[in-house]
GUKOLSE-850837 format. One record per atom (N, C-alpha, C): residue number from 0; residue in three letters; chain; atom name; z negated, y negated, x. Coordinates in steps of 0.1 Angstrom, whole numbers, plus 5000, padded with zeros to 4 digits. Example, Ala and Ser with C-alpha at 12.3 -4.5 7.8 and 13.67 -1.06 7.14 Angstrom:
2
0, ALA, A, N, 4922, 5057, 5132
0, ALA, A, CA, 4922, 5045, 5123
0, ALA, A, C, 4922, 5033, 5132
1, SER, A, N, 4929, 5022, 5128
1, SER, A, CA, 4929, 5011, 5137
1, SER, A, C, 4921, 5000, 5129
This chain:
184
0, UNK, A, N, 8291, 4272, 9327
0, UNK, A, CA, 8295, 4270, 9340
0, UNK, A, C, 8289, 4282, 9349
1, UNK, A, N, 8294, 4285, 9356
1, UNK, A, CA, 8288, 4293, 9369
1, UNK, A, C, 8285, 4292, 9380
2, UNK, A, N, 8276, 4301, 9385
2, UNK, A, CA, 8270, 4294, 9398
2, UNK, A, C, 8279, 4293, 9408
3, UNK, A, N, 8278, 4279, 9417
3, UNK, A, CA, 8288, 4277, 9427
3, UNK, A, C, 8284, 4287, 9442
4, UNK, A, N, 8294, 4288, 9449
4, UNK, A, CA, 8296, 4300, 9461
4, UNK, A, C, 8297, 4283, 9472
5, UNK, A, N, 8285, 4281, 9475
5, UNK, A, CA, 8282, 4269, 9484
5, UNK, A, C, 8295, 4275, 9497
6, UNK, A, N, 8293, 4289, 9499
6, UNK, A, CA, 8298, 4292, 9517
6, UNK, A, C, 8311, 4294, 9513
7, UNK, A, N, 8319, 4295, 9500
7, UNK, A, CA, 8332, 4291, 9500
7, UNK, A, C, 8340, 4279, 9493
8, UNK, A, N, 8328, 4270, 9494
8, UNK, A, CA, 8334, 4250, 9491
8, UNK, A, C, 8332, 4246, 9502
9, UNK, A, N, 8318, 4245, 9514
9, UNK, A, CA, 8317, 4236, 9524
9, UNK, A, C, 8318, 4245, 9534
10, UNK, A, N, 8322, 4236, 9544
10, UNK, A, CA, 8323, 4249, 9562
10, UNK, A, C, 8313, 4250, 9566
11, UNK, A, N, 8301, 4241, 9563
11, UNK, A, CA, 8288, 4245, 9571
11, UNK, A, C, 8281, 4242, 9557
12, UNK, A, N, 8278, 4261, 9550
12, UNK, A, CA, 8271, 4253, 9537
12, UNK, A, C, 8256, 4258, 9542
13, UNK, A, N, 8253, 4254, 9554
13, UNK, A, CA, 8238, 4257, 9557
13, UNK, A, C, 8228, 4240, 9555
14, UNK, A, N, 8241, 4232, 9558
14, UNK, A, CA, 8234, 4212, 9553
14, UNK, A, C, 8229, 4212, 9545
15, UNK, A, N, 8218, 4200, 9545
15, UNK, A, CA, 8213, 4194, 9536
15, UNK, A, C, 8223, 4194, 9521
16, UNK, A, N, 8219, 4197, 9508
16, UNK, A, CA, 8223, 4194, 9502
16, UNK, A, C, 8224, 4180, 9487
17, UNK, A, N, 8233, 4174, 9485
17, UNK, A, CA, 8224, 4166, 9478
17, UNK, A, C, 8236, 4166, 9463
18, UNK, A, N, 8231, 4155, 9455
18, UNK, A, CA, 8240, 4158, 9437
18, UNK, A, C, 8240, 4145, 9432
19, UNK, A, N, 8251, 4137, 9430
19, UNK, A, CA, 8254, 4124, 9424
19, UNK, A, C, 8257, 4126, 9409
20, UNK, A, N, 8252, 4120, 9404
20, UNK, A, CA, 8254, 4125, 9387
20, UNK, A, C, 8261, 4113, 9383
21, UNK, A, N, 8275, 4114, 9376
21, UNK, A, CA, 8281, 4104, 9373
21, UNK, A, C, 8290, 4094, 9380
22, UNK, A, N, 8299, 4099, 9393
22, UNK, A, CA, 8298, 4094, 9405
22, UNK, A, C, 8307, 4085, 9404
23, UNK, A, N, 8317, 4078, 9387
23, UNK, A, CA, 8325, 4069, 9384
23, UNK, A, C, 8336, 4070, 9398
24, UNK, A, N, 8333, 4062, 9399
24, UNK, A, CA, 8348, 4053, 9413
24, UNK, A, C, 8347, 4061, 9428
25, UNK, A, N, 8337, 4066, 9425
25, UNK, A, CA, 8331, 4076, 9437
25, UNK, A, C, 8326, 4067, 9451
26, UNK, A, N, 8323, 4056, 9449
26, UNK, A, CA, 8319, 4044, 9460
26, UNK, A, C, 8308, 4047, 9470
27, UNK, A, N, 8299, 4051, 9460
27, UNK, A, CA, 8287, 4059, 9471
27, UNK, A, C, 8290, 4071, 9473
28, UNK, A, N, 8299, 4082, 9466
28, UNK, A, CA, 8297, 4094, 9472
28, UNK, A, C, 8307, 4093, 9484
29, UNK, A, N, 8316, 4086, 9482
29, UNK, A, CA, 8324, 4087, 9494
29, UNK, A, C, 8316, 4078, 9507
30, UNK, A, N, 8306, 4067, 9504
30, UNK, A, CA, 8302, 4062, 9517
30, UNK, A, C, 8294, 4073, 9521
31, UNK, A, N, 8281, 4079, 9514
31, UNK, A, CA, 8273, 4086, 9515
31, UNK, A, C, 8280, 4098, 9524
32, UNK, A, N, 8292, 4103, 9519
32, UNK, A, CA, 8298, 4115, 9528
32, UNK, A, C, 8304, 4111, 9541
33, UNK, A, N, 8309, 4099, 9542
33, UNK, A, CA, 8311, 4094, 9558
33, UNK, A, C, 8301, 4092, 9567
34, UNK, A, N, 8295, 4085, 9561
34, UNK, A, CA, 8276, 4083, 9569
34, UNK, A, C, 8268, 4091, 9568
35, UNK, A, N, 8268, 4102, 9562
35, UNK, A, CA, 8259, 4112, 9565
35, UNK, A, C, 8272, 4127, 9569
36, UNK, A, N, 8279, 4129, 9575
36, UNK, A, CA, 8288, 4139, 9578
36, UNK, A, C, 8279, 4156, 9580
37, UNK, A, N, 8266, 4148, 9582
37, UNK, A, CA, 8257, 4167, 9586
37, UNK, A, C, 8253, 4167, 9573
38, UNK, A, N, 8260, 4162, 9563
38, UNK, A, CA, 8250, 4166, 9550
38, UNK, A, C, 8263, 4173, 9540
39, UNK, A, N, 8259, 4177, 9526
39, UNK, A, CA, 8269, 4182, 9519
39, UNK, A, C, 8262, 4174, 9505
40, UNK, A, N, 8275, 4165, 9495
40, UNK, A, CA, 8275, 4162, 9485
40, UNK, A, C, 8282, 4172, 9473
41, UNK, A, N, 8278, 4173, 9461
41, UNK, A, CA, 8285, 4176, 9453
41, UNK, A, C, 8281, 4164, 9440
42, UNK, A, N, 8295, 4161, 9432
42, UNK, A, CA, 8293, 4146, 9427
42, UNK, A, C, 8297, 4155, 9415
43, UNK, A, N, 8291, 4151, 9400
43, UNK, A, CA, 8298, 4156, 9388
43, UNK, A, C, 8300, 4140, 9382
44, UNK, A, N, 8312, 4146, 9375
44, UNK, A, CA, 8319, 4131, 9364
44, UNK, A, C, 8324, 4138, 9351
45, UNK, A, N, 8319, 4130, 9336
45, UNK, A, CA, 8328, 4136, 9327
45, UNK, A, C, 8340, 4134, 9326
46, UNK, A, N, 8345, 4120, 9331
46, UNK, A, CA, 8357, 4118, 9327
46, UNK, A, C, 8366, 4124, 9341
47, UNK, A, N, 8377, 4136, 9331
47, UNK, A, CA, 8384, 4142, 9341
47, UNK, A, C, 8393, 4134, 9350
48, UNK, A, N, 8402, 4120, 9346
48, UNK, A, CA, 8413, 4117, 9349
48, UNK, A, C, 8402, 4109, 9366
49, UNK, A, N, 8390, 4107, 9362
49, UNK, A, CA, 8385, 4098, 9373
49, UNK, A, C, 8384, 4116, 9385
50, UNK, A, N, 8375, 4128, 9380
50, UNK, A, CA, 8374, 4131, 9393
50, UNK, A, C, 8389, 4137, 9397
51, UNK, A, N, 8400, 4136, 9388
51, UNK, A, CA, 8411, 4139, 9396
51, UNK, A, C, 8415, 4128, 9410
52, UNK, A, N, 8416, 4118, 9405
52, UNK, A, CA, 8418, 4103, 9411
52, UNK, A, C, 8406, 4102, 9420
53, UNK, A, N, 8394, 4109, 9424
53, UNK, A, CA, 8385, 4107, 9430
53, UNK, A, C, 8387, 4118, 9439
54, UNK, A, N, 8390, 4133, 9438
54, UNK, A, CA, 8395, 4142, 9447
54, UNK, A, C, 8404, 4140, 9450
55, UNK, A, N, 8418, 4134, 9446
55, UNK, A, CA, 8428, 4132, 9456
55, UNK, A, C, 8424, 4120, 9465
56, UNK, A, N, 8419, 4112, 9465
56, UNK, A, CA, 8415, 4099, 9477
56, UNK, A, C, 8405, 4108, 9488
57, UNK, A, N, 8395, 4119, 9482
57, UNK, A, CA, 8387, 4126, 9496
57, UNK, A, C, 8394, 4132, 9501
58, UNK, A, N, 8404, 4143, 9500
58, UNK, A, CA, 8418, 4149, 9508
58, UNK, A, C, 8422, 4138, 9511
59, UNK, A, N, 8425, 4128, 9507
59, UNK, A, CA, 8434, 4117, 9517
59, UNK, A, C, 8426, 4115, 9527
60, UNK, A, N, 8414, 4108, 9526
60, UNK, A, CA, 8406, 4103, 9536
60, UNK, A, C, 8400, 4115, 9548
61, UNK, A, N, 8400, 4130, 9543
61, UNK, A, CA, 8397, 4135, 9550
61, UNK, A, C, 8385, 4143, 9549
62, UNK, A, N, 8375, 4141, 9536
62, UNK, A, CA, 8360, 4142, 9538
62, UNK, A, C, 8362, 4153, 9532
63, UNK, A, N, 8355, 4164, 9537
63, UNK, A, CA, 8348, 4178, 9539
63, UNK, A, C, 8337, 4185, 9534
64, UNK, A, N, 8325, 4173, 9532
64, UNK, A, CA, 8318, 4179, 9527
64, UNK, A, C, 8313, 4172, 9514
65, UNK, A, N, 8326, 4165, 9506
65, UNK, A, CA, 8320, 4165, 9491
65, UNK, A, C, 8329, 4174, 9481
66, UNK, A, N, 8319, 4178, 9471
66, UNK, A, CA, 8329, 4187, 9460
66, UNK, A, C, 8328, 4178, 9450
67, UNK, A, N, 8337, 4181, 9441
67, UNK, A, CA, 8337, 4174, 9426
67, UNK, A, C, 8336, 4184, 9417
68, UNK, A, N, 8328, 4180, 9408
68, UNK, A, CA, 8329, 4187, 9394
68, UNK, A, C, 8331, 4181, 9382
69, UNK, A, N, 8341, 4186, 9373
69, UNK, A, CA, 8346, 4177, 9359
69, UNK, A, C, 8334, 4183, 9353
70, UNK, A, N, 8326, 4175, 9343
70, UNK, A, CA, 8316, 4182, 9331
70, UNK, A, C, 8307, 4174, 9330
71, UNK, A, N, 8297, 4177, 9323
71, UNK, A, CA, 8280, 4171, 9321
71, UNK, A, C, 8273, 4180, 9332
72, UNK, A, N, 8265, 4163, 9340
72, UNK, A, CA, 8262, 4171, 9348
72, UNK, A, C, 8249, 4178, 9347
73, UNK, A, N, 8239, 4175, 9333
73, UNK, A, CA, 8232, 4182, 9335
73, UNK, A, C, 8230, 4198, 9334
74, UNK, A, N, 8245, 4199, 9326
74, UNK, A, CA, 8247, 4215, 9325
74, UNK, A, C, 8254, 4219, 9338
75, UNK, A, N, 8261, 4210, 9346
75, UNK, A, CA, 8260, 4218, 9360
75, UNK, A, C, 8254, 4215, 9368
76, UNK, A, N, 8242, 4206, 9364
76, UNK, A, CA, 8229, 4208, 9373
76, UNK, A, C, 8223, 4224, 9372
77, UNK, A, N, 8221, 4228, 9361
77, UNK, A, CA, 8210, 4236, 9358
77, UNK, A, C, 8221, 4250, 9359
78, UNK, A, N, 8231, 4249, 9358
78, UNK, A, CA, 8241, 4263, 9357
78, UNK, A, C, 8250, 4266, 9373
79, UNK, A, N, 8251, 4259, 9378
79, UNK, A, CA, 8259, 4258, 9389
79, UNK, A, C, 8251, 4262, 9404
80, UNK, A, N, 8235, 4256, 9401
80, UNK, A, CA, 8234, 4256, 9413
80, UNK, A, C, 8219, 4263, 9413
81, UNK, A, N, 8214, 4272, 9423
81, UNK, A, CA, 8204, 4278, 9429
81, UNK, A, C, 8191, 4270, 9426
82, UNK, A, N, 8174, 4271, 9423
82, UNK, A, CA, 8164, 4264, 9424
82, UNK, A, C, 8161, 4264, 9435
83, UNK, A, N, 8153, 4248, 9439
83, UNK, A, CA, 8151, 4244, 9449
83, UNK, A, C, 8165, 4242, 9461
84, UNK, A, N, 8172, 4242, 9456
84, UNK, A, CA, 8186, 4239, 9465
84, UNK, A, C, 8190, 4226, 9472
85, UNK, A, N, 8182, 4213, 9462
85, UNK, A, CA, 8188, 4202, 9462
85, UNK, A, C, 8174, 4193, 9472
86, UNK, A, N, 8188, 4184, 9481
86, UNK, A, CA, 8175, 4174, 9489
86, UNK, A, C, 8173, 4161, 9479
87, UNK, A, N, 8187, 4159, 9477
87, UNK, A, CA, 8185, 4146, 9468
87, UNK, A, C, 8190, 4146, 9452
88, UNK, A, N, 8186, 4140, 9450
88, UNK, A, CA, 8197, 4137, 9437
88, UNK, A, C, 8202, 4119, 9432
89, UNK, A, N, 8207, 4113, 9430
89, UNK, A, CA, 8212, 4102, 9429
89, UNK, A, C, 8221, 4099, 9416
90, UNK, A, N, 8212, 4087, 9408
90, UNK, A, CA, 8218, 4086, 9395
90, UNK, A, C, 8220, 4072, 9393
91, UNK, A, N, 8229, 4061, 9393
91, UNK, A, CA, 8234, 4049, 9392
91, UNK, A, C, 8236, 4043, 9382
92, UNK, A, N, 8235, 4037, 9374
92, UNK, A, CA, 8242, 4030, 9368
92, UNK, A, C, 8245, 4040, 9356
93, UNK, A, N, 8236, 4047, 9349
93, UNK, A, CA, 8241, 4055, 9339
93, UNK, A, C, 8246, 4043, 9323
94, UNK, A, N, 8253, 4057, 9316
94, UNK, A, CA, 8252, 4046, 9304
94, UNK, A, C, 8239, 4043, 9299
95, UNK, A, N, 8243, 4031, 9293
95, UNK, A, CA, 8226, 4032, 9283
95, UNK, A, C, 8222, 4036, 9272
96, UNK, A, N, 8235, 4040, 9259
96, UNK, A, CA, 8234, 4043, 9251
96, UNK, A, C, 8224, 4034, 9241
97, UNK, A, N, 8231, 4025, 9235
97, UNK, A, CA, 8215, 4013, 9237
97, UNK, A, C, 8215, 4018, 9222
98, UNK, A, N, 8223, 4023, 9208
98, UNK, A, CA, 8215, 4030, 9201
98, UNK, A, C, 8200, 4037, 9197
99, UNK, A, N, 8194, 4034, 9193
99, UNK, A, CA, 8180, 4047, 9191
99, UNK, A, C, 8186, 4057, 9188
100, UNK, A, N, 8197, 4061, 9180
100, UNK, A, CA, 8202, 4073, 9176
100, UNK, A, C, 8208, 4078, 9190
101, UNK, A, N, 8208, 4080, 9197
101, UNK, A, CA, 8219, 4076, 9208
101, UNK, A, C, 8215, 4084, 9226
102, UNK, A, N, 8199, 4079, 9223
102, UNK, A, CA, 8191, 4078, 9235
102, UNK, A, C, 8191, 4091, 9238
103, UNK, A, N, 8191, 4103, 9228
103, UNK, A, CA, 8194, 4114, 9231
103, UNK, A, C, 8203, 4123, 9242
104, UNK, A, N, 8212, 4110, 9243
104, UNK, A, CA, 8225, 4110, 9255
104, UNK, A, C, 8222, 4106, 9265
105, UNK, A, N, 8212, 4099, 9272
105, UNK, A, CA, 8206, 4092, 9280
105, UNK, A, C, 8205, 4105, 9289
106, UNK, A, N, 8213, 4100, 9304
106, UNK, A, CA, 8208, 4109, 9315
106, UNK, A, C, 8191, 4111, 9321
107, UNK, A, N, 8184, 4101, 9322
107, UNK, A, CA, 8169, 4102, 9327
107, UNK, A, C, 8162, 4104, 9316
108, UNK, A, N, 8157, 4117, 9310
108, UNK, A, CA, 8151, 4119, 9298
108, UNK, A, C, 8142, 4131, 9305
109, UNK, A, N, 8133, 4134, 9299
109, UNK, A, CA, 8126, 4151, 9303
109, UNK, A, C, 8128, 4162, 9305
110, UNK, A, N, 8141, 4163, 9297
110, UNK, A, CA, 8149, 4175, 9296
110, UNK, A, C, 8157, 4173, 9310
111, UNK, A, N, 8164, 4164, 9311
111, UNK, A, CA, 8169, 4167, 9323
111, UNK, A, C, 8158, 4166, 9339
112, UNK, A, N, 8146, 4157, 9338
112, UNK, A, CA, 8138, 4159, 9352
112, UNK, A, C, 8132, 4175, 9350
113, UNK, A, N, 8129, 4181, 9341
113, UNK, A, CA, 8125, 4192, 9345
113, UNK, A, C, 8133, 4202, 9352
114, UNK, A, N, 8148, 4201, 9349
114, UNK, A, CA, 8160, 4205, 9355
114, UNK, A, C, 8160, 4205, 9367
115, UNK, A, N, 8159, 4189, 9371
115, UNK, A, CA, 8160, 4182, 9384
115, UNK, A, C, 8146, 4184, 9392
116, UNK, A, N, 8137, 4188, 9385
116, UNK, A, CA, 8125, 4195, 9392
116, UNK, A, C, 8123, 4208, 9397
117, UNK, A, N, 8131, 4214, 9391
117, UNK, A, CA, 8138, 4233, 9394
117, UNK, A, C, 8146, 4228, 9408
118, UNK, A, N, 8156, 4222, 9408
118, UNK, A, CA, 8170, 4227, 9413
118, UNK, A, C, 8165, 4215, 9428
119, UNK, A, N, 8151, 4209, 9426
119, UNK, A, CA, 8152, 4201, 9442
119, UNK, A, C, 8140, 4212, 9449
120, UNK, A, N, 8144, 4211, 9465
120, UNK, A, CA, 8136, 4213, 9476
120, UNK, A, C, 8121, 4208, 9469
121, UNK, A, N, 8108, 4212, 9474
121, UNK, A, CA, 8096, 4206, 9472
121, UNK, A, C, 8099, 4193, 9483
122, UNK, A, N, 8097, 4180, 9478
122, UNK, A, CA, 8096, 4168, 9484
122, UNK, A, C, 8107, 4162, 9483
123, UNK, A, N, 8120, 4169, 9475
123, UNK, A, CA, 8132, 4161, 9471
123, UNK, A, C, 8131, 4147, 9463
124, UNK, A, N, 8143, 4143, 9467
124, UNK, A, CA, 8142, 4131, 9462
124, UNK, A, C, 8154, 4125, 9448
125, UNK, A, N, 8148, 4119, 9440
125, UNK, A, CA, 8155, 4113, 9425
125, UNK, A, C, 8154, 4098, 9427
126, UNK, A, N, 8169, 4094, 9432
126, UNK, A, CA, 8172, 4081, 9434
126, UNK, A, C, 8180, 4075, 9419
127, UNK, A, N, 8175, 4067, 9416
127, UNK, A, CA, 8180, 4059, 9401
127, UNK, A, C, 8178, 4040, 9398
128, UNK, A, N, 8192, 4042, 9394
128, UNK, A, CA, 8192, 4024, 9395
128, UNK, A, C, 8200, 4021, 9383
129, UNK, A, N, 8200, 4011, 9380
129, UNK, A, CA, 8203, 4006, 9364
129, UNK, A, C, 8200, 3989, 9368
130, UNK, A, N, 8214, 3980, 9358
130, UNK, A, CA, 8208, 3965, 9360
130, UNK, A, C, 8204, 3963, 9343
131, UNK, A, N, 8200, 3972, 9336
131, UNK, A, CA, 8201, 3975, 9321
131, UNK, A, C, 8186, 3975, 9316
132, UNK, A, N, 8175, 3963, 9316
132, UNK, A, CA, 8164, 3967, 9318
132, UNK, A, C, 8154, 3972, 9305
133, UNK, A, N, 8161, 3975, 9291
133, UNK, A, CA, 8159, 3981, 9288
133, UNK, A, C, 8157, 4000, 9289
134, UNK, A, N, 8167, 4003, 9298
134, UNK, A, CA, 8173, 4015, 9295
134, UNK, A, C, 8161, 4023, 9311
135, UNK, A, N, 8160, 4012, 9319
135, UNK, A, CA, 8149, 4013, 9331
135, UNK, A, C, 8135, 4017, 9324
136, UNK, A, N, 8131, 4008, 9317
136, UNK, A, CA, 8120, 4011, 9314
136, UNK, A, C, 8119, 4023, 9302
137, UNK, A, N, 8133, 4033, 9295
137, UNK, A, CA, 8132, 4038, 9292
137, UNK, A, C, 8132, 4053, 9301
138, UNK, A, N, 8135, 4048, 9314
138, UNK, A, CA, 8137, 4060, 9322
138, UNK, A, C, 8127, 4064, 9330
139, UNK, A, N, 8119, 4049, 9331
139, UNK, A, CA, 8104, 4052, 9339
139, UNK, A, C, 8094, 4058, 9330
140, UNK, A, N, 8092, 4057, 9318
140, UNK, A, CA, 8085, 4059, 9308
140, UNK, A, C, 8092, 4079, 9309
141, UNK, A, N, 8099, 4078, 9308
141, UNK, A, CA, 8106, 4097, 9313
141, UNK, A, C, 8096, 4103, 9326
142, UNK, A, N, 8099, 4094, 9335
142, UNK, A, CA, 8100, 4098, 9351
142, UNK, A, C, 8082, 4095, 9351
143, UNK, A, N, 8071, 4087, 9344
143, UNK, A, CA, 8058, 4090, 9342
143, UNK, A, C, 8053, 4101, 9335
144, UNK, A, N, 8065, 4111, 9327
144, UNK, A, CA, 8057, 4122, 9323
144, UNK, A, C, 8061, 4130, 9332
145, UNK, A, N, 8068, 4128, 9340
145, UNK, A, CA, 8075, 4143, 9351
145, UNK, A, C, 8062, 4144, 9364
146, UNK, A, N, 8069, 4152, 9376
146, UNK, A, CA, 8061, 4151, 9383
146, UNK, A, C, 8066, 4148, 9398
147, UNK, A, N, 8068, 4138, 9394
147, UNK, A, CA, 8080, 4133, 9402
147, UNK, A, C, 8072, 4114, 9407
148, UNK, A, N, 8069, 4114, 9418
148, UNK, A, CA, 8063, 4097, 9417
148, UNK, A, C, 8071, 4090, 9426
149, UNK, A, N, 8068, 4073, 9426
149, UNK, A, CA, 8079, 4063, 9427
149, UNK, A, C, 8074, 4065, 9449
150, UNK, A, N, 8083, 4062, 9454
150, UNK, A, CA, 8080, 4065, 9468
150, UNK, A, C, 8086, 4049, 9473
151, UNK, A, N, 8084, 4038, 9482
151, UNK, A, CA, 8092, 4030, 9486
151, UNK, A, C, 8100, 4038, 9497
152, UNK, A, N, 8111, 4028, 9497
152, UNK, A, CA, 8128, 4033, 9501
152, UNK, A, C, 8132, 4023, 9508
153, UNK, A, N, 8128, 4012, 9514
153, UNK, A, CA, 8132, 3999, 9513
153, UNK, A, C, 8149, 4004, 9524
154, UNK, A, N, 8148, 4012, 9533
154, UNK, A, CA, 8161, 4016, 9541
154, UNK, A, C, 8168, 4022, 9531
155, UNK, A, N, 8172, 4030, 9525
155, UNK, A, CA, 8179, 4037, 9514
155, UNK, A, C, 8189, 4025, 9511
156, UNK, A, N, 8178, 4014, 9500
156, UNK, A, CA, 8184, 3999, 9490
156, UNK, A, C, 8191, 3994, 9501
157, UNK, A, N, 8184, 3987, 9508
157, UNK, A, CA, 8191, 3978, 9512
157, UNK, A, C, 8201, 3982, 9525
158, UNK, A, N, 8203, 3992, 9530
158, UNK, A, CA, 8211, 3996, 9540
158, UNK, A, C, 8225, 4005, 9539
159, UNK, A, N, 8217, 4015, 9530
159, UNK, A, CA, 8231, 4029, 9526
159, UNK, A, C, 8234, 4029, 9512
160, UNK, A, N, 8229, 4021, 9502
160, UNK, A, CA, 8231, 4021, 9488
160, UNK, A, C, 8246, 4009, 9488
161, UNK, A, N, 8252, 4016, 9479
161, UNK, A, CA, 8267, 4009, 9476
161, UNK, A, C, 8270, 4016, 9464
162, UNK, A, N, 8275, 4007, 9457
162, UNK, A, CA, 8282, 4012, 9444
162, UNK, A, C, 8293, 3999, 9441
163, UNK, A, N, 8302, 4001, 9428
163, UNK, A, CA, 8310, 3991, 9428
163, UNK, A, C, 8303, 3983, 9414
164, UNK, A, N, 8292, 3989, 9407
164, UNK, A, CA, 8282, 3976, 9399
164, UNK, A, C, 8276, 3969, 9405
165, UNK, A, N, 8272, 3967, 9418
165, UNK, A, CA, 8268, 3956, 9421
165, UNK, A, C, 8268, 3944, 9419
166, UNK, A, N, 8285, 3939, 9419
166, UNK, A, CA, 8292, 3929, 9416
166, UNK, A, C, 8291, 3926, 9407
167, UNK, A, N, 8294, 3933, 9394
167, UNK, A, CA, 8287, 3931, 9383
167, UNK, A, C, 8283, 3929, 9377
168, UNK, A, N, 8271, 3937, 9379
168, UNK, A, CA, 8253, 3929, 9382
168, UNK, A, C, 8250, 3913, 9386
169, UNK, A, N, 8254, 3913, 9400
169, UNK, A, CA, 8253, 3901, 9403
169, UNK, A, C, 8263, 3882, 9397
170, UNK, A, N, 8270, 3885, 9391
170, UNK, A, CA, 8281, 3879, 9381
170, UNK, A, C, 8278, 3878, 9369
171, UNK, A, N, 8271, 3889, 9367
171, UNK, A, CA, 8264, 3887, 9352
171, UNK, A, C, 8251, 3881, 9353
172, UNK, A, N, 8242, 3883, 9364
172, UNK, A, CA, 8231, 3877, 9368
172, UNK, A, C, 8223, 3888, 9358
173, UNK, A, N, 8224, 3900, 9358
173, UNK, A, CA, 8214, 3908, 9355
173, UNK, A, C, 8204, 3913, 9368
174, UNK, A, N, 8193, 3916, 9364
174, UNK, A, CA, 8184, 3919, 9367
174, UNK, A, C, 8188, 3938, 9377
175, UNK, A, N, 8185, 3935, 9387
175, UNK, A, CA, 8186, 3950, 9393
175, UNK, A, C, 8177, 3962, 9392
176, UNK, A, N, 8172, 3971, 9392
176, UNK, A, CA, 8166, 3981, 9387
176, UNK, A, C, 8165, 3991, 9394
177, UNK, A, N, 8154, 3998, 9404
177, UNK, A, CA, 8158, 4006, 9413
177, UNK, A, C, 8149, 4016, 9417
178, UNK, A, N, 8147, 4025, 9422
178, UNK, A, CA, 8137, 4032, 9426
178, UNK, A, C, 8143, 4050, 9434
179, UNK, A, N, 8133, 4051, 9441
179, UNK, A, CA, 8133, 4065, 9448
179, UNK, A, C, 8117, 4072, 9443
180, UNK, A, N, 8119, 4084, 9438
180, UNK, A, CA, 8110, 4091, 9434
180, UNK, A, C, 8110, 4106, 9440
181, UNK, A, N, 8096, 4110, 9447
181, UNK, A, CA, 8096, 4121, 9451
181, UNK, A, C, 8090, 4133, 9448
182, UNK, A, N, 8096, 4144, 9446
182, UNK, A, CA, 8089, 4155, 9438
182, UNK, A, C, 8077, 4159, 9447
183, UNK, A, N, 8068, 4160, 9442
183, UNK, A, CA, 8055, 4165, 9442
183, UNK, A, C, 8053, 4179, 9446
């Protein structure tokens, strides 16, 4: 991939920047881009047919300042964008890959927080939630060797966080899983 030309995707690419990894149904990136309008998102998704169906509903609705990218995002984490670029980053509901052979595919691993430790602002923030509580404690057990520590959020959770697992979650009566972590 190559590096993205911020001042020819967004009109004011001087905003805050932030990066949704995996952004499915696009639920939070599109609330996050209405409620925060002074800010700029870019959301990556593997599966193509979703960010087509996900960029045509932000041209419908109107929003401006989010981009989509089809791929893995940790290769257009680390290839796309500038170090120290990023205010936030936001990771949901990843798979779990509940294999041991497998776990290799796991978004919150080392390889990728070192990534995510390049490409954020000093004091950025690594927002991640999971009702999967295996797959949590395999992500905190990642996020204790980085340098990255758990910060409370309690406004974040309970106010601006929306996804469409929730329901889910709560129907299945799984256990919720959450955290904001700030780079050091």
């Amino acid at each position: 991939m190559t590096r993205l030309k911020l001042e020819s995707i967004f009109r004011d690419f001087s905003r805050p920047l932030d990066f949704e990894v995996g952004f499915g149904r696009g639920v939070f990136l599109r609330h996050w881009s209405k409620t925060f309008p002074e800010r700029n998102i870019i959301g990556v998704e593997i599966r193509k047919s979703i960010v087509t169906l996900l960029g045509e509903r932000v041209e419908k609705e109107g929003i401006d300042n989010a981009h989509l990218i089809h791929g893995n995002a940790e290769i257009a984490l680390e290839d796309t964008l500038e170090d120290n670029s990023l205010d936030n980053i936001f990771i949901f509901h990843p798979d779990p890959w509940f294999k041991k052979r497998h776990h290799k595919r796991r978004v919150v691993r080392p390889q990728f927080l070192s990534i995510a430790e390049k490409k954020l602002k000093p004091g950025g923030k690594l927002y991640i939630s999971t009702d999967v509580t295996p797959l949590w404690e395999g992500m905190m057990e990642s996020v204790a060797e980085s340098n990255f520590k758990e910060i409370k959020d309690d406004h974040f959770w309970n106010d601006i966080y929306t996804t469409h697992w929730h329901t889910y979650s709560e129907e299945d009566k799984r256990d919720f899983n959450f955290g904001t972590f700030q780079l050091n």
